[in-house]
N, C-alpha and C positions, 0 to 999 in steps of 0.2 A: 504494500500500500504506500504512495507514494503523499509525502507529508512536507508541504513548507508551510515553518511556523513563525512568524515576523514578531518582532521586541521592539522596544523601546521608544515608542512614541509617547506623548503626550502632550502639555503644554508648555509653551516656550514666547516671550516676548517677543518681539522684534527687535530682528540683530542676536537673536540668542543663535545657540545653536543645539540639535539634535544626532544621536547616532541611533541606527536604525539596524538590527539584523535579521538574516533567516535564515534559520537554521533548517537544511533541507535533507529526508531522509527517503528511502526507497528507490534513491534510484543513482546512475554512476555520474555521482556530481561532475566528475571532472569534466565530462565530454557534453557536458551542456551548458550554451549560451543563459547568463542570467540577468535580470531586467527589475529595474524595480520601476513599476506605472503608481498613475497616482489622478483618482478622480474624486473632483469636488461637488459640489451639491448641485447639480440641475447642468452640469458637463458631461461630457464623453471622460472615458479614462482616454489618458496620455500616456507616453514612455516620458521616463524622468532620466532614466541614465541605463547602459547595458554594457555586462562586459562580458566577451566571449570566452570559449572555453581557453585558449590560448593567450586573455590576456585584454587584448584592444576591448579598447572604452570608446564610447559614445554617450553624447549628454544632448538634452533638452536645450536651446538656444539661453531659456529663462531659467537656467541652473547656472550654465558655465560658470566657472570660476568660483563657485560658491557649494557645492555639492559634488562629492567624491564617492566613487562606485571602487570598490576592492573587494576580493573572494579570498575565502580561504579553504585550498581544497583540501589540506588535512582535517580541516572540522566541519568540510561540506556546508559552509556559509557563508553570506553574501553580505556584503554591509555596505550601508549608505552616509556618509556624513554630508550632514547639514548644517554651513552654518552661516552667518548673516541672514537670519531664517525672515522671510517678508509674508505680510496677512497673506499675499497672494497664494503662498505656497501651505494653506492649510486644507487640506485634503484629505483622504482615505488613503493611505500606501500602499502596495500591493505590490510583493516578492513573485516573479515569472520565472522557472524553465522551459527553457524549448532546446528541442533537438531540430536542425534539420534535417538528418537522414531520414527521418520517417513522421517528423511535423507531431511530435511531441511536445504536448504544452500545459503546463502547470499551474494553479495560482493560488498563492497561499489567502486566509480569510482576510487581510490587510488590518493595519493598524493607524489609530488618526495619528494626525499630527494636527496641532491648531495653534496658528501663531497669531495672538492680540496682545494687543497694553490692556 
């Protein structure tokens, strides 16, 4: 049974910062691209940042510089830091595997994050 279990959100000012993990079970972490999306109230989800199984990162335009995507595949988890965190970026998070060989895809139950004064 394949299990991603996302941590560490909760509330945070503006300008704070958050770290976010998933810890992902059931299946062969290494050889899968992982994604963390993030959808707010009455939006689509979006990709926030993804980093493949070998490494390369990609980020959301309105993260750059400010939100870090790292894995760790001995503890098969994926973490997100956040920081100069903005109201904008208060959302549902949401930890993703996918494989492409055979379009395997994951999603853990997401964790808030809510950034106000």
């Amino acid at each position: 049974q394949v299990q991603l279990v996302e941590s560490g959100g909760g509330f945070v000012k503006p300008g704070g910062s958050l770290s976010l993990s998933c810890a992902a079970s059931g299946i062969f972490f290494n050889i899968y691209h992982m994604a963390w999306y993030r959808q707010a109230p009455g939006k689509q989800r979006e990709l926030v940042a993804g980093i493949r199984s070998e490494g390369s990162t990609n980020y959301a335009d309105s993260v750059k510089d400010r939100f870090t995507i790292s894995r760790d595949n001995t503890k098969n988890t994926v973490y997100l830091q956040m920081n100069s965190l903005k109201p904008e970026d208060t959302a549902v998070y949401y930890c993703n595997a996918f494989r492409e060989l055979n379009n395997r895809n994951y999603w853990g139950q997401g964790t808030q994050v809510t950034v106000s004064s």
